[in-house]
Structures are given as structure tokens and as C-alpha cells.
C-alpha positions, 0 to 999 in steps of 0.5 A: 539507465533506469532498466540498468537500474531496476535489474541490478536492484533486483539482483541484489534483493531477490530471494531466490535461493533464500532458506525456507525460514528466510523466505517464509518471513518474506512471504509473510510481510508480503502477505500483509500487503494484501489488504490485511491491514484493514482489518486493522479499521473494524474496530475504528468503525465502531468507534464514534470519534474515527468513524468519519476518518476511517471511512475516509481511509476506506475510500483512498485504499478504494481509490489507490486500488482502482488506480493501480489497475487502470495504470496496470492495464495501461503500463502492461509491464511482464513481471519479472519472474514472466520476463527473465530466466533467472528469476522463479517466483518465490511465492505461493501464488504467482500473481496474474496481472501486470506489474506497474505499478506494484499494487501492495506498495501502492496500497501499504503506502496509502494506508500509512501515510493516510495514517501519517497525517493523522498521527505520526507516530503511528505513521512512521511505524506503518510507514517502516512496515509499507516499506517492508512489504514493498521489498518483499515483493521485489525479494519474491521476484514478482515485482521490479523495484521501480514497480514499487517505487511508482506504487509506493509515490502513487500510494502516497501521493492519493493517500496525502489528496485524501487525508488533507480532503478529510481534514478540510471536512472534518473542519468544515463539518465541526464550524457548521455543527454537522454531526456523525451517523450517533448525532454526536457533533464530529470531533467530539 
């Protein structure tokens, strides 16, 4: 049933025989889930008050990216522009690796919902935009929709273990005055 599912679901969102102005946005959103919403944490490194919690995110996407190809490896899933006929990549490099879980869902939803904790409406934007990226990659035919649907739970569920283990020591930090790489007292 569940196969059943995943090919209607990525029969209705691919993106296949989309126009070039159509598949150029797609490829876009998808390009965005390849890491570079971290460029969206230099400038937070700089900054004393973050430093602490975007080190924190740092480590989660770290982490949700070493899971995602253990399960790879393990899942050995054949993307399905590999595995069916009617399905052509539409993307500028054909990824090489498996395709369970999706990394850029699992990596896009760590970030924002890592970010969620912190401020929710930062969060429910970068959330909208994780949840973007994730159908792009189904649209571009190398993802199955339940290749998105386990990275974007794997995503979020390390990104909720990381943000309440930074919250607790950033709490515990502050009670025992320990202090940032300035000397400032965190939280300060």
C-alpha cells in the first residue's frame, strides 16, 4: 500500500515535462537544500549572544548528515529516476547515492526546526521553506515522496534531541556562571 502510495504521489509532483522557468524554480529550492542555509550561520558565529546555539546547530546538521547515510548505506533504496522508466532526472547532476532517506529533507528540517525552538516565527518560515525543498526533490524525480517524508521526521526528530540538549546547557551553563569563548557570562 505504501508503494502504491509513494508512485501515485510521485506521479502527481513530478516535474518531468515542466517548462524551463518551472523547472529552473524547482531546481533552485532544491539547490537550497544542499547545505546552503548555513551560510546562513556565519554571521551568528560572530555574534557572542549565538555563538553557543549556532555551534549547537552546527552539530545537528553534522549529526542529521552522518545519520542519513548510515540509513543510506543500510536502506540501499534505487532512486527513482534509476528505478522506473518514465521518470528522467530533471536535475543538473544526478545524485549517486541511495535514496532513503532524502538527505536535503532531513537536513532542511533539522535546521528549521532547531531553529523552531529557538523562535517560532523564524521557524514556521524555514519550516515553509524545509517543506519546499523536500517536494522539489520528489518534482526532480530523484526522491520518492516517502524518501522525504522519513528524512524530514529523521530531520526533525535529531533537530528537537539537539535543541532541547542545548537549552538544558545553556541553562545549566548560565546557574553555574560558566562563560562563552569572550568571557561573557552566556546568555548575556
Amino acid at each position: 500500500m505504501i508503494e502504491a502510495l509513494d508512485l501515485w504521489l510521485l506521479r502527481a509532483l513530478y516535474a518531468g515535462g515542466s517548462d524551463g522557468a518551472w523547472r529552473d524554480l524547482i531546481l533552485a529550492v532544491s539547490f537550497l537544500g544542499s547545505g546552503w542555509m548555513l551560510f546562513g550561520l556565519i554571521p551568528t558565529m560572530f555574534m557572542q549572544s549565538m555563538r553557543t546555539q549556532s555551534a549547537a546547530l552546527l552539530l545537528v546538521t553534522a549529526a542529521t548528515s552522518g545519520v542519513v547515510a548510515s540509513v543510506k548505506a543500510l536502506a540501499g533504496r534505487v532512486r527513482p529516476c534509476n528505478a522506473l522508466d518514465w521518470v528522467h532526472p530533471v536535475s543538473l547532476a544526478l545524485p549517486t547515492d541511495h535514496s532513503f532517506p532524502s538527505g536535503h529533507a532531513a537536513g532542511s528540517f533539522a535546521f528549521a526546526i532547531f531553529i523552531l525552538a529557538k523562535s517560532r516565527r523564524a521557524g514556521i518560515v524555514l519550516t515553509g521553506v524545509a517543506t519546499a525543498i523536500a517536494l522539489s526533490r520528489v518534482a526532480l524525480g530523484v526522491h520518492y515522496p516517502s524518501d522525504v517524508v522519513a528524512g524530514a521526521l529523521l530531520g526533525s526528530a535529531l533537530a528537537w534531541i539537539g535543541a532541547r540538549m542545548n537549552a538544558r546547557y545553556a541553562g545549566l551553563s548560565s546557574a553555574v556562571g560558566l562563560t562563552d569563548a569572550d568571557s561573557e557570562p552566556v546568555g548575556q
